[in-house]
N, C-alpha and C positions, 0 to 999 in steps of 0.2 A: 531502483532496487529497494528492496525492502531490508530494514539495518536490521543486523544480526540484533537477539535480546532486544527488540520491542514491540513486540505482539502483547497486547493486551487484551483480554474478550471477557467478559460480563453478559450480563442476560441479554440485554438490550443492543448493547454493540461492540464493535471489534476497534481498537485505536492501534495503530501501527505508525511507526516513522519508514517513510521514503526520502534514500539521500542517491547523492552522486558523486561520494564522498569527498563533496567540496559543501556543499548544502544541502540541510535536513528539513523536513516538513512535515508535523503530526497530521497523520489523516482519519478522523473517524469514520466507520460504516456501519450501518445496519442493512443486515439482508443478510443472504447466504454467500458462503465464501467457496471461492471455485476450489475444485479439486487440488489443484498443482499452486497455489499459494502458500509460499512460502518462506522464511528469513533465510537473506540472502539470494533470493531470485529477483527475477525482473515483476512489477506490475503496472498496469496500466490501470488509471484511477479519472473518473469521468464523475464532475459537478459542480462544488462554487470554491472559492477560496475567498475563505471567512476574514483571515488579515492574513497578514504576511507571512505566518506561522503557523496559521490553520486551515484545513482544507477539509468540505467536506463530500465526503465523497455517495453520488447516489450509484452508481454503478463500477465495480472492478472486477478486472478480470486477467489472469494469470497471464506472464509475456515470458514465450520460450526463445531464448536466441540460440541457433545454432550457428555454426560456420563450418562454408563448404571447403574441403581440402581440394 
């Protein structure tokens, strides 16, 4: 999930934290950001993890969870 109040975006790139609100992980990206990305949503973030605290991400893309009643 993406933590509420850390979207960062600059020219060049977007830095966001993804936690599971047990552990946090800065992730940079550059590219285009999908539509339904958002603080507080789910994402899914696909590339290297730079040390144990940084990740960097060449591709992400928004993760909707529903659930069926």
């Amino acid at each position: 999930m993406v933590k509420k109040n850390s979207i960062s975006i600059n020219k060049k790139e977007i830095k966001f934290i993804v936690t599971d609100f047990k552990n946090e992980i800065v992730v940079s990206y550059t590219g285009t950001v999908p539509n339904l990305f958002l603080e507080g949503k789910g994402v899914v973030a696909e590339g290297k993890l730079q040390d144990k605290n940084f990740f960097i991400a060449d591709r992400i893309r928004s993760e909707e969870h529903t659930s069926e009643l």
